[in-house]
N, C-alpha and C positions, 0 to 999 in steps of 0.2 A: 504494500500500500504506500504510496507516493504521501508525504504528511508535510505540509507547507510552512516554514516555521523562519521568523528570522531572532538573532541573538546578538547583541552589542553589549557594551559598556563593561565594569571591572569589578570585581568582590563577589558580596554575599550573593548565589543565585535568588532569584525571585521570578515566576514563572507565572505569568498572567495569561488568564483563561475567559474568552470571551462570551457575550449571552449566545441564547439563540437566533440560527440568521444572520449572526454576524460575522466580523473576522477578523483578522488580525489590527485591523485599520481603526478598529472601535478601542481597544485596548493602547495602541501603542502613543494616545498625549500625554496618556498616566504613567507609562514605560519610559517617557522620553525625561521628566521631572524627579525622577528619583535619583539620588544621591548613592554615590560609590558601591554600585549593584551591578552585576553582570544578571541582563534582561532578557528573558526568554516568555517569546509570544507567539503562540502558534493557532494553526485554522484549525479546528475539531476535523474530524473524519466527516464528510459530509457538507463542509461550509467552505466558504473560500475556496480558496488554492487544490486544498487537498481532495484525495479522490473521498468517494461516497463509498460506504461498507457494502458489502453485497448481500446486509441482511438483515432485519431492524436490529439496535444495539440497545441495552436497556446501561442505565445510569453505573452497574458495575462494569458493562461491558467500555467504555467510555474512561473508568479509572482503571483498570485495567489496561486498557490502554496508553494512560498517562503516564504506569508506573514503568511500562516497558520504554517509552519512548524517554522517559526522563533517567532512565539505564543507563537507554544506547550512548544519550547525553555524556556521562558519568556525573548525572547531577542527583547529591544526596540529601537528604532531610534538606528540602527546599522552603522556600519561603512562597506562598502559594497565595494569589490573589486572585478572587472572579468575583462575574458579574453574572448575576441570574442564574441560566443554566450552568454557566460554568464555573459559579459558585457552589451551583450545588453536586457537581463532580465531585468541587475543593473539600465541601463535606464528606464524601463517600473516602477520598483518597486517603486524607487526617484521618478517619477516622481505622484507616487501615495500614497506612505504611511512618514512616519515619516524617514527620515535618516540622516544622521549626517555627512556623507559624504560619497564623491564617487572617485574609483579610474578606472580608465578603459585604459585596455591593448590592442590595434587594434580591437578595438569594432566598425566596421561601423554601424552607425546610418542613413544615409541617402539610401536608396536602388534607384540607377540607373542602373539597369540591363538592358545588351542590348546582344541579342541571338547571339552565332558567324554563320559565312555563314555555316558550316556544320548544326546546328542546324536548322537554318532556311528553310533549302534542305528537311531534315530528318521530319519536321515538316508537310511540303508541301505533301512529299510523303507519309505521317499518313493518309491524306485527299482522297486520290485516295482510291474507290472502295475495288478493290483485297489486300489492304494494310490491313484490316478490323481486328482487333483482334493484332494488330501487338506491339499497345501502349509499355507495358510495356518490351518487347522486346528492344524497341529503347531505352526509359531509361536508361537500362543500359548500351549504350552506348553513347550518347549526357547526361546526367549528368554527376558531379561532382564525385571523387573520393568519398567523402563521403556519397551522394546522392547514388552511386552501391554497395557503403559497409553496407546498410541501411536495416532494414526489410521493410517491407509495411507499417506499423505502421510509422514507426520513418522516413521513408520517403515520408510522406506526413505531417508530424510533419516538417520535412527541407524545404520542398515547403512553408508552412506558416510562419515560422518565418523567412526566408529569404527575404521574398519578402515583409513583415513587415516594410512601413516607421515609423519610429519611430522618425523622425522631432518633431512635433506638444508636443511630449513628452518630446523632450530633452529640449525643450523652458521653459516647468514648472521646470524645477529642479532649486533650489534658494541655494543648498548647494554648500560648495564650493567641487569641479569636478575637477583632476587631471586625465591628457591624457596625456602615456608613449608610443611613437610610434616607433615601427622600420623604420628608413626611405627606408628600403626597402622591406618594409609589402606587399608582393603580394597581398594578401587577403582581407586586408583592406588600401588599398593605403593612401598614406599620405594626399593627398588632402582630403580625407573624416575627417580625425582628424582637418582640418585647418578649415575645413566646419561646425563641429560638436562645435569644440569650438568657433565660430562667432554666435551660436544661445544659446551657455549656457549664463545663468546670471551671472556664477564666476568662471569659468573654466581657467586654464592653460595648456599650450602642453610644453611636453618636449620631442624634439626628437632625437631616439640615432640614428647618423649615421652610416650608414653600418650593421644597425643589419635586422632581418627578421620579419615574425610575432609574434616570438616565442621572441622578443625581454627581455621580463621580464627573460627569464633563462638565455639569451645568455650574457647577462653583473648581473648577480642577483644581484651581490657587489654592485655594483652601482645604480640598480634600489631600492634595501635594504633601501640604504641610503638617498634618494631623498623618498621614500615613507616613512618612519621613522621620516625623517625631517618635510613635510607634515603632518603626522599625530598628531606631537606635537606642532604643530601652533594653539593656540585658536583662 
């Protein structure tokens, strides 16, 4: 598998992992501001650059992943930063291999999904007889923007790692865990960062007011400096 990755600067590794849909380009103003770090940002299997798996991958398959290619690297007990999905990799890997810390940008960890009344209609009427064959039809209208912008592949790769509680995982991680939340993260609502950090061992929330999910670009100065700060605390 061909995996698109670019890598600069000097010291501690720190290995930034982007949402979904995204790629390398979304992660690297954050990569470009850190201080005496050797930076590694790569495209997931599936996004950017890199090729697409040959077969849905669920959120182990994905750390698994990470941990082989951060091997081939020779990059050890990393310093591990995402956003969103690729936050919630950074939970699955911490909570498995050797890391040295974690940063995480509107990374929900607890999945309570509850279907809206369209979906639930749409659902109902999949069930009736003459509806037969109709499945992936409705998909693309009762999912997510990202779930219709998806292959087949990659969108049954979004059905598994979304619906992925990743609780039971976030419990093991013993590093200490910084959580940068927009307090007006549609996506990953803020109550999920208040939830997330009540089950870490050594976690802190910092949250910007009035920002969105996308909160690490929308204030970067200041996300910069609060992670910088962070990451020179022994």
């Amino acid at each position: 598998m061909h995996i698109h990755y670019i890598q600069y600067g000097k010291g501690e590794d720190v290995v930034l992992l982007h949402g979904w849909g995204q790629n390398i380009e979304m992660m690297k103003p954050l990569g470009d501001v850190l201080i005496k770090k050797r930076i590694t940002i790569i495209d997931f299997p599936g996004f950017g650059e890199s090729d697409l798996p040959d077969k849905a991958w669920t959120i182990e398959d994905y750390g698994e992943f990470l941990h082989q290619f951060l091997q081939n690297l020779k990059i050890d007990h990393p310093i591990l930063i995402g956003h969103s999905f690729g936050g919630r990799v950074a939970i699955w890997y911490a909570a498995n291999y050797p890391t040295k810390k974690l940063i995480l940008f509107g990374s929900p960890c607890i999945r309570e999904y509850q279907a809206t009344k369209k979906e639930q209609i749409l659902k109902r009427l999949k069930k009736l007889p003459f509806m037969n064959g109709i499945g992936e039809y409705m998909k693309k209208y009762i999912g997510s923007e990202d779930y219709r912008n998806a292959n087949p592949i990659m969108r049954n790769t979004l059905v598994q790692v979304v619906n992925r509680n990743l609780m039971e995982e976030a419990k093991k991680i013993s590093v200490p865990t910084l959580l940068i939340w927009g307090s007006l993260d549609q996506e990953a609502p803020l109550e999920d960062a208040k939830k997330l950090e009540s089950i870490l061992q050594d976690g802190g929330l910092v949250v910007l007011d009035g920002l969105s999910h996308y909160a690490y670009l929308e204030a970067l100065p200041r996300v910069a400096g609060i992670v910088n700060n962070f990451l020179e605390v022994k």
